[in-house]
PDB file of N, CA, C and O in Angstrom, chain B, residues numbered from 101:
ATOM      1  N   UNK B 101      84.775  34.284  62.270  1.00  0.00           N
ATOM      2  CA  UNK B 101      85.440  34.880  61.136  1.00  0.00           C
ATOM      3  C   UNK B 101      84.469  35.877  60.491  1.00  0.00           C
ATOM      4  O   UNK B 101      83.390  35.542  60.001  1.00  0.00           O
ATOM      5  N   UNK B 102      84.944  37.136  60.533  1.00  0.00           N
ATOM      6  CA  UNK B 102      84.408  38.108  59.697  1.00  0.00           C
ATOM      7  C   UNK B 102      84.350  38.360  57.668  1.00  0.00           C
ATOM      8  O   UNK B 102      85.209  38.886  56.961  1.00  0.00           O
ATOM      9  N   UNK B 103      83.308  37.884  57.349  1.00  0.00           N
ATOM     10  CA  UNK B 103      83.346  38.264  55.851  1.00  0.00           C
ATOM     11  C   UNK B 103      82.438  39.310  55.043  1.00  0.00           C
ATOM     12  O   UNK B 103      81.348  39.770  55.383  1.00  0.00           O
ATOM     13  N   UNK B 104      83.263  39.592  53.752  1.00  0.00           N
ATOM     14  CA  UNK B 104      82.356  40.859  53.119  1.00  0.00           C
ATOM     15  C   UNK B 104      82.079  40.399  51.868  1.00  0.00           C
ATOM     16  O   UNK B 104      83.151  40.477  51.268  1.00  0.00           O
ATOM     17  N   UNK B 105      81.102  39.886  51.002  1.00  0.00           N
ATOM     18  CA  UNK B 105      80.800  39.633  49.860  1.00  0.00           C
ATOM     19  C   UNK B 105      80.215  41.180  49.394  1.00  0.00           C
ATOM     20  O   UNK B 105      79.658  41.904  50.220  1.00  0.00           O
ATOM     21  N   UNK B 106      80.382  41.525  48.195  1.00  0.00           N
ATOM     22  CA  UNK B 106      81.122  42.163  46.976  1.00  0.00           C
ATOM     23  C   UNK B 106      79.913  42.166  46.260  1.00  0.00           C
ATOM     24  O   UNK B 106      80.091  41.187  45.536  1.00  0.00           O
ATOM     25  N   UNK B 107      78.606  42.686  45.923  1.00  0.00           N
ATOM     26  CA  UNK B 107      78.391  43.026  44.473  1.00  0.00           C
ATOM     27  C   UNK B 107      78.715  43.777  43.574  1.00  0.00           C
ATOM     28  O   UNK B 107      78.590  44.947  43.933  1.00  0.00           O
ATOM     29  N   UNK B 108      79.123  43.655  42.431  1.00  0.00           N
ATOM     30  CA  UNK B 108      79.453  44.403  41.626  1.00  0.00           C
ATOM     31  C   UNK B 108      78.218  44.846  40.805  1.00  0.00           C
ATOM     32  O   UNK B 108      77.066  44.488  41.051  1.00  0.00           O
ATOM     33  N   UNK B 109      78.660  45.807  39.628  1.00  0.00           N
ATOM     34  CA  UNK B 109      77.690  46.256  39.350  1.00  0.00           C
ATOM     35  C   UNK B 109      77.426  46.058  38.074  1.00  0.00           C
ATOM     36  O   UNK B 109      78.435  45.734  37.449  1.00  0.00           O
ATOM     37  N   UNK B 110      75.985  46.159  37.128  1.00  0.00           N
ATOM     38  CA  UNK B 110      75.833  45.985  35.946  1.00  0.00           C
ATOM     39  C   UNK B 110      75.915  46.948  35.464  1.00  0.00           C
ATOM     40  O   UNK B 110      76.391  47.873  36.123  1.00  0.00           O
ATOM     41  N   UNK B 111      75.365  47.240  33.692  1.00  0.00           N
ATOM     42  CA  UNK B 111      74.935  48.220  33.057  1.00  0.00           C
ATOM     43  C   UNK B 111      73.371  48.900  33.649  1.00  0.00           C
ATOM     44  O   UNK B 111      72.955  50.058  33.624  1.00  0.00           O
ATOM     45  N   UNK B 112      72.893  47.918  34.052  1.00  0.00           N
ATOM     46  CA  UNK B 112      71.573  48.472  34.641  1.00  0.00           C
ATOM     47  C   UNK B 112      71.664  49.246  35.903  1.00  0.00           C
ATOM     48  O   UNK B 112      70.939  50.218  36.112  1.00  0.00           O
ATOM     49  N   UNK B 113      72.559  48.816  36.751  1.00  0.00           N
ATOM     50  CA  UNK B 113      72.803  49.462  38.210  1.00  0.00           C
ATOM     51  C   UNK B 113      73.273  50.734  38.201  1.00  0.00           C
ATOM     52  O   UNK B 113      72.812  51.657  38.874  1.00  0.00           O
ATOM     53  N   UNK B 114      74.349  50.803  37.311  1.00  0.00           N
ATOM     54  CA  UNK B 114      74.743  52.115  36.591  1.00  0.00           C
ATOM     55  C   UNK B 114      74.069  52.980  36.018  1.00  0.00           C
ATOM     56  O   UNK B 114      74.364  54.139  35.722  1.00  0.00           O
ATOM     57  N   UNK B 115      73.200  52.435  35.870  1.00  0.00           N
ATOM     58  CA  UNK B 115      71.679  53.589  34.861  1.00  0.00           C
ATOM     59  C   UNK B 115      70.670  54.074  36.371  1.00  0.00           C
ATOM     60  O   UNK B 115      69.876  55.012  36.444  1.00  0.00           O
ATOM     61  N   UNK B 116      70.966  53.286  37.225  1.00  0.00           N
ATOM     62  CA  UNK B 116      70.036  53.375  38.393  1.00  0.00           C
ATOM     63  C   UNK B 116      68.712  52.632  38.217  1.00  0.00           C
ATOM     64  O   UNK B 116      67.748  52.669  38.982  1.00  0.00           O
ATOM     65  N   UNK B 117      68.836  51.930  37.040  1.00  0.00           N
ATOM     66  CA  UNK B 117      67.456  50.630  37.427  1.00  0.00           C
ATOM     67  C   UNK B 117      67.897  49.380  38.053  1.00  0.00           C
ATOM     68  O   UNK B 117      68.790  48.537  37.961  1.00  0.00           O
ATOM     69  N   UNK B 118      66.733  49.692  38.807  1.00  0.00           N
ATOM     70  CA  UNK B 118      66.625  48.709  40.469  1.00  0.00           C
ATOM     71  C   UNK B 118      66.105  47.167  39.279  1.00  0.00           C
ATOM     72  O   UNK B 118      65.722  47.279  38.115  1.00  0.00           O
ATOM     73  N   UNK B 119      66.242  46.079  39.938  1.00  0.00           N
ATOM     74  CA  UNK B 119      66.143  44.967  39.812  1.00  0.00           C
ATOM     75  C   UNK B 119      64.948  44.660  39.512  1.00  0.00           C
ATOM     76  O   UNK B 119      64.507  45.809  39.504  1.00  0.00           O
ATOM     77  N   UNK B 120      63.902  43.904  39.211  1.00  0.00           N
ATOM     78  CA  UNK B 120      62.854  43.542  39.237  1.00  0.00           C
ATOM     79  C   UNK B 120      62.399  43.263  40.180  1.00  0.00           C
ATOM     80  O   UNK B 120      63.149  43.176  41.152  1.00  0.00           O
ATOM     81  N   UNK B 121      61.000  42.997  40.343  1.00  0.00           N
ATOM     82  CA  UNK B 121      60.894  42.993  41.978  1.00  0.00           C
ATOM     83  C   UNK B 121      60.709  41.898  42.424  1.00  0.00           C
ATOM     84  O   UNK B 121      60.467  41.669  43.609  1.00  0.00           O
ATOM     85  N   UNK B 122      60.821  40.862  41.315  1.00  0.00           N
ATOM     86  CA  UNK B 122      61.119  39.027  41.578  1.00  0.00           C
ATOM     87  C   UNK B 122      62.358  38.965  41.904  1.00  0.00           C
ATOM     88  O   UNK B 122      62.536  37.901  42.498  1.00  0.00           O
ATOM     89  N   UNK B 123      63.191  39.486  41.831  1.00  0.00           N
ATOM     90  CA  UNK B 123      65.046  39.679  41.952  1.00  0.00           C
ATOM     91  C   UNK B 123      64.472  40.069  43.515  1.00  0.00           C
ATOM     92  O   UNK B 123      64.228  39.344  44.480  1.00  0.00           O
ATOM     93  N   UNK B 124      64.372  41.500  43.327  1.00  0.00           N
ATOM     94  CA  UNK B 124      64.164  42.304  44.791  1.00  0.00           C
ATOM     95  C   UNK B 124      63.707  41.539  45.869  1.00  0.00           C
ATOM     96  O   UNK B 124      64.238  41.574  46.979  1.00  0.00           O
ATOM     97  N   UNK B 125      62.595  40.746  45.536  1.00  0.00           N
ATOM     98  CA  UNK B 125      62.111  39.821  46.987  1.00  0.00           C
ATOM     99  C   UNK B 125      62.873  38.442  46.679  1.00  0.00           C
ATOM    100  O   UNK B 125      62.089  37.639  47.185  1.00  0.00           O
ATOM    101  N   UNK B 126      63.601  37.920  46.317  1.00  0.00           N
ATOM    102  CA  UNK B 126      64.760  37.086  46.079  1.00  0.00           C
ATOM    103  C   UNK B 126      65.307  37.445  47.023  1.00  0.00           C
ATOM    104  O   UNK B 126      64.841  36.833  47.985  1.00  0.00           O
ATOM    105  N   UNK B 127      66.171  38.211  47.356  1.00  0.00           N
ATOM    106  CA  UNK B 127      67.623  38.981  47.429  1.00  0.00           C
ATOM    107  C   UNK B 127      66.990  39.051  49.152  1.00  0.00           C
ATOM    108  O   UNK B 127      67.717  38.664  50.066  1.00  0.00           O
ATOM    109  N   UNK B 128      65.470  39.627  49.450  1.00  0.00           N
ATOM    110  CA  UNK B 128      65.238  39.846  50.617  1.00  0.00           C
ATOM    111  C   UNK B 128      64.648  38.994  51.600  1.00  0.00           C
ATOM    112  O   UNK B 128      64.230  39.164  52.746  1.00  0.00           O
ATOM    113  N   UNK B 129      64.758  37.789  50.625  1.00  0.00           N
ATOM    114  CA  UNK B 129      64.568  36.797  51.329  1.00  0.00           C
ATOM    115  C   UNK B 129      65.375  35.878  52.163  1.00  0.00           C
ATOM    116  O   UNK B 129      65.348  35.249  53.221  1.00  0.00           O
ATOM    117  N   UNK B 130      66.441  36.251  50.657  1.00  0.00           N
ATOM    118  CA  UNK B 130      67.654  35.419  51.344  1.00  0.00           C
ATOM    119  C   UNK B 130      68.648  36.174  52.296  1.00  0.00           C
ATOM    120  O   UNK B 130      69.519  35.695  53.022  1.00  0.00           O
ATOM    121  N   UNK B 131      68.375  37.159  52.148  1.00  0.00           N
ATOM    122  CA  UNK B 131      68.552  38.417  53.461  1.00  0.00           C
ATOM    123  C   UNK B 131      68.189  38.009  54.444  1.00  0.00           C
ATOM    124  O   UNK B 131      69.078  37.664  55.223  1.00  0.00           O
ATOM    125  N   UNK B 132      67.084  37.883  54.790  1.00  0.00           N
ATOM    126  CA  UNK B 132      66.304  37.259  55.961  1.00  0.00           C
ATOM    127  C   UNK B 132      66.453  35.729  56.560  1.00  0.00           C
ATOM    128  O   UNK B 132      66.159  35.390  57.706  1.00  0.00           O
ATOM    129  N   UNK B 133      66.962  34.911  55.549  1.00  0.00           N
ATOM    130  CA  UNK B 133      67.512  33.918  55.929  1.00  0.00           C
ATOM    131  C   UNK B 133      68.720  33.732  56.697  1.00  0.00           C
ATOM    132  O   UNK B 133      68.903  32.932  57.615  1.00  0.00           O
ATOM    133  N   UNK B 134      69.629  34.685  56.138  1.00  0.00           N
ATOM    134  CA  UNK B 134      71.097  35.122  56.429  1.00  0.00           C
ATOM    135  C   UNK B 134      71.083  35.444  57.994  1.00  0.00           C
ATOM    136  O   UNK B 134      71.498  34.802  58.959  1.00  0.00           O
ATOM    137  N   UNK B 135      70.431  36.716  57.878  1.00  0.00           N
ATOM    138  CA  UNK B 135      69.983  37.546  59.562  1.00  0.00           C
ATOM    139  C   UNK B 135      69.641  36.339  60.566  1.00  0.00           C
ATOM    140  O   UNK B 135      70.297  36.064  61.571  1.00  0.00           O
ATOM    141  N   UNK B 136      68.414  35.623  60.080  1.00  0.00           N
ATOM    142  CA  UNK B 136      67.795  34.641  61.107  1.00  0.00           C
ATOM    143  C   UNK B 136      68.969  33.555  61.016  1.00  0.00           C
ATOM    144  O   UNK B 136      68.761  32.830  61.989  1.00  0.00           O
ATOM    145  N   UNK B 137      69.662  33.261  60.601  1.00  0.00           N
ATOM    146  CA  UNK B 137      70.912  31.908  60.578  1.00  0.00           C
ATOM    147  C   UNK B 137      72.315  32.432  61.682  1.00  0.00           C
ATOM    148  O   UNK B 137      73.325  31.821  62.033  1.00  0.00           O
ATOM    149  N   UNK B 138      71.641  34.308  62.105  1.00  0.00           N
ATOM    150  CA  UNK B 138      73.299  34.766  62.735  1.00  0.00           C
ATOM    151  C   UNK B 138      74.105  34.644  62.092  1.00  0.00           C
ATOM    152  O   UNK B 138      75.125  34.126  62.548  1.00  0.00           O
ATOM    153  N   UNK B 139      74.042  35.195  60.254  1.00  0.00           N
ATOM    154  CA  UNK B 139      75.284  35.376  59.771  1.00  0.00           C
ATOM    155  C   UNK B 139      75.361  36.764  59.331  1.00  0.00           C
ATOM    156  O   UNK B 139      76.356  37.445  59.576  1.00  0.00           O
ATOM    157  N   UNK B 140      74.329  37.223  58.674  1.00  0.00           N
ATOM    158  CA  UNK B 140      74.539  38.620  58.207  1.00  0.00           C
ATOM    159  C   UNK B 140      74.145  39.777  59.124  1.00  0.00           C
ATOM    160  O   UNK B 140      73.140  39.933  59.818  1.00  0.00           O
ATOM    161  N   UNK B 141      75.142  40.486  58.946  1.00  0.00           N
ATOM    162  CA  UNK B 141      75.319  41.919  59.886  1.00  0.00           C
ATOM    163  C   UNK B 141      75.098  42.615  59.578  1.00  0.00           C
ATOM    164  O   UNK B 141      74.600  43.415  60.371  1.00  0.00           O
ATOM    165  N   UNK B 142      75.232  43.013  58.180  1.00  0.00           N
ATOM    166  CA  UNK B 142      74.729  44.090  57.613  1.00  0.00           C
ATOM    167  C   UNK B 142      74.700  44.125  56.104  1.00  0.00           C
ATOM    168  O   UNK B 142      75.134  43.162  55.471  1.00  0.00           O
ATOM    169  N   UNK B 143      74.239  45.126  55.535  1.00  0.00           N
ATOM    170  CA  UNK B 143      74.318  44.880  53.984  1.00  0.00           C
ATOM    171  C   UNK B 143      73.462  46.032  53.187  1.00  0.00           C
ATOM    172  O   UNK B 143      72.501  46.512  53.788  1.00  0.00           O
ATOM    173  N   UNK B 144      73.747  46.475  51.933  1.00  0.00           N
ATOM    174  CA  UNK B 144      72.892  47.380  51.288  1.00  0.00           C
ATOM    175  C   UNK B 144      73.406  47.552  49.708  1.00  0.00           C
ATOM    176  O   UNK B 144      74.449  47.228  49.138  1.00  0.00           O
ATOM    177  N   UNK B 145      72.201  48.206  49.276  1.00  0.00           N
ATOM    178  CA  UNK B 145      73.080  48.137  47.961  1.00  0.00           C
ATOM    179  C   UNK B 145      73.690  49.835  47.445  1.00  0.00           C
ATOM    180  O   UNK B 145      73.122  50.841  47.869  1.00  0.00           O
ATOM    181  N   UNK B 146      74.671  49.902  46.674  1.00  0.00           N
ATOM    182  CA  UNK B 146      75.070  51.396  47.089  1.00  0.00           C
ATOM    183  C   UNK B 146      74.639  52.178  45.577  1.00  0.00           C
ATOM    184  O   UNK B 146      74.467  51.576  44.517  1.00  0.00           O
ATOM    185  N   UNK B 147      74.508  53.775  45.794  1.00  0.00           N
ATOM    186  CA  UNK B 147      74.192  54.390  44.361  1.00  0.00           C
ATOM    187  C   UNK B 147      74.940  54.397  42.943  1.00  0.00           C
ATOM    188  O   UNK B 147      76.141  54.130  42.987  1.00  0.00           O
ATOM    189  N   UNK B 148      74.583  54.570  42.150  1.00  0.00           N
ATOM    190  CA  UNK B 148      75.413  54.326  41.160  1.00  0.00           C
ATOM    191  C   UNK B 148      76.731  55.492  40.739  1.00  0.00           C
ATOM    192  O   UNK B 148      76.453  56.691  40.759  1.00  0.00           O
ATOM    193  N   UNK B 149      77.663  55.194  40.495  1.00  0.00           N
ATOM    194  CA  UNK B 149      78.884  56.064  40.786  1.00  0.00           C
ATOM    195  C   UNK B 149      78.705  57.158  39.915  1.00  0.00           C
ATOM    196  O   UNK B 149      79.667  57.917  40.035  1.00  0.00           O
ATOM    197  N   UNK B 150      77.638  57.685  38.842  1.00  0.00           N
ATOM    198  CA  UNK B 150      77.621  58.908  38.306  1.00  0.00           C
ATOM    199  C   UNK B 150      76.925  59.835  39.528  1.00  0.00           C
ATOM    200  O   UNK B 150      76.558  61.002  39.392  1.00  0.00           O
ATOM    201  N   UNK B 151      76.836  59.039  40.741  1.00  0.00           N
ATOM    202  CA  UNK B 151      76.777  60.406  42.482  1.00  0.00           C
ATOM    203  C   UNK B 151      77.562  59.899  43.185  1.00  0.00           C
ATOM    204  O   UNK B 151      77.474  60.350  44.327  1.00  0.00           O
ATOM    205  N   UNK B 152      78.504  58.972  43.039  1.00  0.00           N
ATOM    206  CA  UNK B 152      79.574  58.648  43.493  1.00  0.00           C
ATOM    207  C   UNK B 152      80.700  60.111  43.533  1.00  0.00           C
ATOM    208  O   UNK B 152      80.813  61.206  42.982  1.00  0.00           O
ATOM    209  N   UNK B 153      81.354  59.308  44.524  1.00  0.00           N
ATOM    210  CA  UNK B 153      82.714  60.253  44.432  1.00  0.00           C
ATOM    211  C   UNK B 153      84.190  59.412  44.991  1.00  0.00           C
ATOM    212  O   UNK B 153      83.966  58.530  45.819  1.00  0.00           O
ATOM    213  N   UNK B 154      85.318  59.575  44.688  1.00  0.00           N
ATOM    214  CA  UNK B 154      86.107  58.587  45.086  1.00  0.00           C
ATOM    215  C   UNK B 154      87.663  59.833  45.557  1.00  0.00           C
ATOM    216  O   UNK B 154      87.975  60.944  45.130  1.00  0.00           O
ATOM    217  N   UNK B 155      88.262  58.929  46.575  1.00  0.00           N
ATOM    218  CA  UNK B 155      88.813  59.903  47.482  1.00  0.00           C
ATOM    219  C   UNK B 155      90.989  59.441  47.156  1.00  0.00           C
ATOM    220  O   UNK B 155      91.604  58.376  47.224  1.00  0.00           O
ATOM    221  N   UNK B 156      91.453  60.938  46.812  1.00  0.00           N
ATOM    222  CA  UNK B 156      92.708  60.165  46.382  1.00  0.00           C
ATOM    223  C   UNK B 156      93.100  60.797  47.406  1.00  0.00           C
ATOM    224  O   UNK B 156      92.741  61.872  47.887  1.00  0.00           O
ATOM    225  N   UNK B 157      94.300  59.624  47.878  1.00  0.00           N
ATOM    226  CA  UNK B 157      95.346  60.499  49.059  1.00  0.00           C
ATOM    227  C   UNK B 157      96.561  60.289  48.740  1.00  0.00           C
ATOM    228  O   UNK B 157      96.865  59.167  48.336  1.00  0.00           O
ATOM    229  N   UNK B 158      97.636  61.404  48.853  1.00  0.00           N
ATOM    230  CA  UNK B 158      98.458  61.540  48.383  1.00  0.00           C
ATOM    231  C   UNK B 158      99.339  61.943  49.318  1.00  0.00           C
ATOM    232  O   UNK B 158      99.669  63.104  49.073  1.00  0.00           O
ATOM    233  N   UNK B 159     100.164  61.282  50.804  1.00  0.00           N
ATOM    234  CA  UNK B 159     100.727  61.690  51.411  1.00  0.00           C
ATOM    235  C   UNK B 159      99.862  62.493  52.441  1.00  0.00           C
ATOM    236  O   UNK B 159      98.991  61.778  52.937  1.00  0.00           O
ATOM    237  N   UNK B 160      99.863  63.931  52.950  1.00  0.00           N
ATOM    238  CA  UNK B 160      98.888  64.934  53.646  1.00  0.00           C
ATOM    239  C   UNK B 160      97.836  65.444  52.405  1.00  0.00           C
ATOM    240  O   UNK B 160      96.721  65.717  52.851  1.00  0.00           O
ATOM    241  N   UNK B 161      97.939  65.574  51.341  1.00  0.00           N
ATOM    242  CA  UNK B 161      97.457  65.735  50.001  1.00  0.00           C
ATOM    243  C   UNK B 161      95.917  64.977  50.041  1.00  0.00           C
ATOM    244  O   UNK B 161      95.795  63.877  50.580  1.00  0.00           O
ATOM    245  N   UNK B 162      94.896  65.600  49.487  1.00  0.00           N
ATOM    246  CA  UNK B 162      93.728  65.105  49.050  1.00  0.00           C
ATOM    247  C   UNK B 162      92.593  65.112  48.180  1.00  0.00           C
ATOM    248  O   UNK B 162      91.432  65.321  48.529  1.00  0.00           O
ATOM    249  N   UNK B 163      92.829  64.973  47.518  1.00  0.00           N
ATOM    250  CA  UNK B 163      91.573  64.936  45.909  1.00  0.00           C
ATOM    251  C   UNK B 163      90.628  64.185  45.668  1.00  0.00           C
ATOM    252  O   UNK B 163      90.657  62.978  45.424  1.00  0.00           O
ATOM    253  N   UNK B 164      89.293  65.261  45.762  1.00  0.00           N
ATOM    254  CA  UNK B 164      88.113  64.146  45.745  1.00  0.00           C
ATOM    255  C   UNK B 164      87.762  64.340  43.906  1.00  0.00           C
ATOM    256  O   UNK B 164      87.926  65.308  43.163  1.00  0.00           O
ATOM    257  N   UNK B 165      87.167  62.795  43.622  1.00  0.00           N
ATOM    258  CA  UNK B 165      87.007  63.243  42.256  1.00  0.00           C
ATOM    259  C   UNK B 165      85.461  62.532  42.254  1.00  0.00           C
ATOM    260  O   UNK B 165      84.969  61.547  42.804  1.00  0.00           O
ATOM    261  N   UNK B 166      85.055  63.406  41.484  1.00  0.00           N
ATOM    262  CA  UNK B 166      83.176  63.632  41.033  1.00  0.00           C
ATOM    263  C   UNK B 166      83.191  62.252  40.047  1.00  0.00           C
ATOM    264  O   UNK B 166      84.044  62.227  39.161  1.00  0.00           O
ATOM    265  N   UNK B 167      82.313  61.165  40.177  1.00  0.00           N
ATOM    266  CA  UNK B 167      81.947  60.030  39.350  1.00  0.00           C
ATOM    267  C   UNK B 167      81.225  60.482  38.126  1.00  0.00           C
ATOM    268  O   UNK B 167      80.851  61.651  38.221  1.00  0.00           O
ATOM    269  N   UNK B 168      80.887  59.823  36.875  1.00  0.00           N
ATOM    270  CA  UNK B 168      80.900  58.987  36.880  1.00  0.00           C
ATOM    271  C   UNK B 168      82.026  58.272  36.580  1.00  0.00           C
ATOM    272  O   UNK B 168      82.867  58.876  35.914  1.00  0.00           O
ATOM    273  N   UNK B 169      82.355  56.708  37.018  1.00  0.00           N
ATOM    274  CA  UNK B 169      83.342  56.095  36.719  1.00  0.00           C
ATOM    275  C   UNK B 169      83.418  54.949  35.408  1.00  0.00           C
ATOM    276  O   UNK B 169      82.498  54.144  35.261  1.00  0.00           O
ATOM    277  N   UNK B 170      84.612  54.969  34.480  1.00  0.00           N
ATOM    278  CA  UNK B 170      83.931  54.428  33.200  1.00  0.00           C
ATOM    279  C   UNK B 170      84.516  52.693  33.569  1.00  0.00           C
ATOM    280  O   UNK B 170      84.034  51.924  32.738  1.00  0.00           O
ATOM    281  N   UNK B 171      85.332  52.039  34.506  1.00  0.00           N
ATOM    282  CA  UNK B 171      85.187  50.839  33.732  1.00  0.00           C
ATOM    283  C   UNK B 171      84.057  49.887  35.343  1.00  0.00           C
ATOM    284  O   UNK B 171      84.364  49.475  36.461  1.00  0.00           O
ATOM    285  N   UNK B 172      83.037  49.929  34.704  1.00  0.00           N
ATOM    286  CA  UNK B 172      81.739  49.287  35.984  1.00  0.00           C
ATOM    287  C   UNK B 172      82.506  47.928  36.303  1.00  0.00           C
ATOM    288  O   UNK B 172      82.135  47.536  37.410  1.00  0.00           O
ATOM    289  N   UNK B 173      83.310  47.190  35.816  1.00  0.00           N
ATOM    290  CA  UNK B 173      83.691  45.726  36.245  1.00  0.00           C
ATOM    291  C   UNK B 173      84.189  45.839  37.343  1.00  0.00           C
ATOM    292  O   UNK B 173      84.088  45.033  38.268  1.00  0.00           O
ATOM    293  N   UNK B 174      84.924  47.120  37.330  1.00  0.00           N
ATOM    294  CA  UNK B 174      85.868  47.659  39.016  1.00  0.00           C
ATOM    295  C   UNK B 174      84.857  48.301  39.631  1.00  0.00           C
ATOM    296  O   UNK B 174      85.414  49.187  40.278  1.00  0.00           O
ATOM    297  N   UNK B 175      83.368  48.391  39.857  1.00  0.00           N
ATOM    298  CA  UNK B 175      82.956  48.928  40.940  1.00  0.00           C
ATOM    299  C   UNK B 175      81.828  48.202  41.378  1.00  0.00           C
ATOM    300  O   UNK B 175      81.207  47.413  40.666  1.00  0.00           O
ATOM    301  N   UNK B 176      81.570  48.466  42.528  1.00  0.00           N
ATOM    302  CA  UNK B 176      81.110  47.704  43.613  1.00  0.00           C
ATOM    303  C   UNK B 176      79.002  48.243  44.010  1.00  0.00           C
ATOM    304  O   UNK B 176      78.722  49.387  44.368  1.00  0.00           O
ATOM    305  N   UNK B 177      78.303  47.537  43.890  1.00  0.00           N
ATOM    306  CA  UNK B 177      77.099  47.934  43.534  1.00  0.00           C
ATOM    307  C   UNK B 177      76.030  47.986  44.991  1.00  0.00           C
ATOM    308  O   UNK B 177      75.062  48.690  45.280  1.00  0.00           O
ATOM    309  N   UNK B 178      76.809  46.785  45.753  1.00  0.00           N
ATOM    310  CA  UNK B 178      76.201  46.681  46.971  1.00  0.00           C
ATOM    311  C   UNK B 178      77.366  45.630  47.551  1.00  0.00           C
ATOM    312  O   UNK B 178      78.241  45.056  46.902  1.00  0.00           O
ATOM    313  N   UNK B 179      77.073  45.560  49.079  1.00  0.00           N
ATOM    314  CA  UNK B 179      77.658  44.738  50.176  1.00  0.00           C
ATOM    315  C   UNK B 179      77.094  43.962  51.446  1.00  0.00           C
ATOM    316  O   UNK B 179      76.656  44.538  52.442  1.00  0.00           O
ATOM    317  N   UNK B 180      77.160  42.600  51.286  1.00  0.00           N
ATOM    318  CA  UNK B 180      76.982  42.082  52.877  1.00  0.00           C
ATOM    319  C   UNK B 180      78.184  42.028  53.593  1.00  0.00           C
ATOM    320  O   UNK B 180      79.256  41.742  53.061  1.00  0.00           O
ATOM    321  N   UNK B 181      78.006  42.369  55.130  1.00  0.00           N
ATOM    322  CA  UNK B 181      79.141  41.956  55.740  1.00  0.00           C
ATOM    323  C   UNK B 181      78.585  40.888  56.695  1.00  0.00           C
ATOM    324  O   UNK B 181      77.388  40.871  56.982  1.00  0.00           O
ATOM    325  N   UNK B 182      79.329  40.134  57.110  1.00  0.00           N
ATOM    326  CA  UNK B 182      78.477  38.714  58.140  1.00  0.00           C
ATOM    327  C   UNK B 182      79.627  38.011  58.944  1.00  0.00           C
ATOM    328  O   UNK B 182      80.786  38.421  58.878  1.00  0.00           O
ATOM    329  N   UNK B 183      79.234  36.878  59.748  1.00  0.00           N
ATOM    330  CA  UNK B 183      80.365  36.388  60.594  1.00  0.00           C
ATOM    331  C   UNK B 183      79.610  34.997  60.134  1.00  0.00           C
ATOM    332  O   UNK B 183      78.528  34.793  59.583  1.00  0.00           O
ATOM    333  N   UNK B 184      80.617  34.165  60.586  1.00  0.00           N
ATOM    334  CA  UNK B 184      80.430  32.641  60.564  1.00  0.00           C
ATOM    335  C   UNK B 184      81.351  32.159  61.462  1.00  0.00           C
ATOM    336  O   UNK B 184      82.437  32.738  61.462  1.00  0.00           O
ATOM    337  N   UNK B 185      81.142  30.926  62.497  1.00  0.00           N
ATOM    338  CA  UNK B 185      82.333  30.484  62.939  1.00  0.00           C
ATOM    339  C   UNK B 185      83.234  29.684  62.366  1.00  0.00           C
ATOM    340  O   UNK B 185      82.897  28.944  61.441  1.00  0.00           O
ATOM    341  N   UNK B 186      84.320  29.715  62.767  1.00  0.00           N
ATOM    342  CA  UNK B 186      85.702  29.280  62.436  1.00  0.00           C
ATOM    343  C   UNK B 186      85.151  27.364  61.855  1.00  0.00           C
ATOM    344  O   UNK B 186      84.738  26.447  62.565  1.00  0.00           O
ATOM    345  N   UNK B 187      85.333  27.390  60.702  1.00  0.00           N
ATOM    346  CA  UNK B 187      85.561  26.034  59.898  1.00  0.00           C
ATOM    347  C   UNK B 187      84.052  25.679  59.655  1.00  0.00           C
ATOM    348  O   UNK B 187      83.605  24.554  59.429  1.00  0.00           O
ATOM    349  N   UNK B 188      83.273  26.995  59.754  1.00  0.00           N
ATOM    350  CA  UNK B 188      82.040  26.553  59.072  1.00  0.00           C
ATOM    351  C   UNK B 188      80.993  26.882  59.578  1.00  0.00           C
ATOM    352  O   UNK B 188      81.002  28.053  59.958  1.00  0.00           O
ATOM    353  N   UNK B 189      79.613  26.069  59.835  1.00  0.00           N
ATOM    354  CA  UNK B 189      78.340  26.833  60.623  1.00  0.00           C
ATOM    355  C   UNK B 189      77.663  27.499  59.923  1.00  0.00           C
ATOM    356  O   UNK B 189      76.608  27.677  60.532  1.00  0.00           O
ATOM    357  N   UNK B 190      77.637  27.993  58.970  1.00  0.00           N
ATOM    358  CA  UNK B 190      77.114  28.937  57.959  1.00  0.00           C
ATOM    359  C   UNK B 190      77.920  29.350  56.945  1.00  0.00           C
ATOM    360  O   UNK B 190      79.132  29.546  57.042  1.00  0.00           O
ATOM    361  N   UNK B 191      76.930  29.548  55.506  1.00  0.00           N
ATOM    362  CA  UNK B 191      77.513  30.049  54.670  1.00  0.00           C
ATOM    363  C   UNK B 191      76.845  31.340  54.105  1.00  0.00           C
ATOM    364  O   UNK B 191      75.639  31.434  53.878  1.00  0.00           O
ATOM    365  N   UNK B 192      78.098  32.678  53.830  1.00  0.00           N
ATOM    366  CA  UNK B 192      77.561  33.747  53.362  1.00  0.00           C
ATOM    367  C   UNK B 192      77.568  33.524  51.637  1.00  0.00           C
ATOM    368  O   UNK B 192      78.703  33.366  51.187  1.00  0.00           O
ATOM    369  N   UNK B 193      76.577  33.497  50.737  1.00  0.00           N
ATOM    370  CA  UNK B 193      76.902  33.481  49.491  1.00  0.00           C
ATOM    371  C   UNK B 193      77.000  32.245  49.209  1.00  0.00           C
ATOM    372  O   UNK B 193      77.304  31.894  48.069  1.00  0.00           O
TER     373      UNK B 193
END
């Protein structure tokens, strides 16, 4: 089974300050745990949406619109994607 856990983002992520670097080697540890367990595939954390851009489609129609975006609860800060087998074997998150 394929899964994608979701960070969302803070007020800080949005400003573009990075985590502390007790967070940071946290996060890359348990990264490394993930990888070495054969669950995580991939993962990163993404820029903050004032260099964002978000893509409307409208039929053949297409409008890109320039970030920043105002409500941060709806946006997404970083992503793992990972596999686990069916009814268990690992957990992502």
């Amino acid at each position: 089974m394929r899964v994608m856990v979701l960070a969302k983002t803070t007020d800080d992520s949005e400003k573009g300050i990075l985590p502390t670097n007790e967070m940071l080697e946290a996060i890359c540890k348990y990264n490394e745990e993930l990888i070495n367990a054969g669950i995580m595939r991939a993962g990163d954390g993404l820029k903050p949406s004032s260099q964002g851009k978000r893509i409307a489609f409208d039929g053949s129609s297409r409008t890109v619109i320039d970030g920043p975006f105002g409500e941060t609860r709806e946006l997404v800060a970083g992503f793992w994607l990972g596999s686990q087998r069916h009814g268990g074997g690992g957990r992502l998150g």
